[in-house]
C-alpha positions as CSV (number, residue, x, y, z in Angstrom):
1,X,79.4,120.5,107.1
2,X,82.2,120.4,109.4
3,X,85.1,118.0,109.5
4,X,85.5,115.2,112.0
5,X,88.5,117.1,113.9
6,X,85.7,119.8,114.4
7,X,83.1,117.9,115.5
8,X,84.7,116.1,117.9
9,X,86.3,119.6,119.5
10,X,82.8,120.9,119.2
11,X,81.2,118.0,120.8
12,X,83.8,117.9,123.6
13,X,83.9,122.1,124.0
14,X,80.0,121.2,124.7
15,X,80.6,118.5,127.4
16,X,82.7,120.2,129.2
17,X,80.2,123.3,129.6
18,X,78.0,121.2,131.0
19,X,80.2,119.9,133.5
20,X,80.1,123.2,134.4
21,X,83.6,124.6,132.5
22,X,83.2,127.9,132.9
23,X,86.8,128.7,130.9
24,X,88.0,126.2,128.8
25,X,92.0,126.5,126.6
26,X,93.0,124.5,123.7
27,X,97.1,124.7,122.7
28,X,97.3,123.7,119.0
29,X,100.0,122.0,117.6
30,X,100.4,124.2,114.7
31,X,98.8,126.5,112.2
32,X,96.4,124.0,111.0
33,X,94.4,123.1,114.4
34,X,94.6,126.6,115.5
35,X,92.4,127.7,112.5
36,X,90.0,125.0,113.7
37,X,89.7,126.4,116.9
38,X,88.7,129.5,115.9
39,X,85.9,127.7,113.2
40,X,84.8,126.1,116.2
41,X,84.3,129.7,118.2
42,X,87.4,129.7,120.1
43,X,89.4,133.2,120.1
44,X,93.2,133.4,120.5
45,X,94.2,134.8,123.6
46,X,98.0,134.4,123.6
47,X,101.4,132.5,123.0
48,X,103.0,130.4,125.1
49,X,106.7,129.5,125.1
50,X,107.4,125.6,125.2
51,X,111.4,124.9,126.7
52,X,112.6,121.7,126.6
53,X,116.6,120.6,128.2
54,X,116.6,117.1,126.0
């Protein structure tokens, strides 16, 4: 069984394919979410460099 973060992404990854998302992208926040993704079926396909000038 998975865990409600899981489903939700799962059941949401799902809706959006058939609205016709052809390439969906998650960012994670951390570690944690990123392992979901990939339970999920989602593959990591890079990094990506946040900047911020606050």
């Amino acid at each position: 069984m998975r865990g409600l973060g899981g489903t939700i992404a799962a059941l949401l990854t799902g809706a959006g394919a058939k609205a016709g998302v052809t390439t969906p992208f998650l960012t994670s926040a951390g570690d944690r979410a990123a392992r979901l993704y990939l339970r999920i079926g989602y593959r990591k396909a890079g990094e990506m460099l946040h900047i911020s000038l606050r």
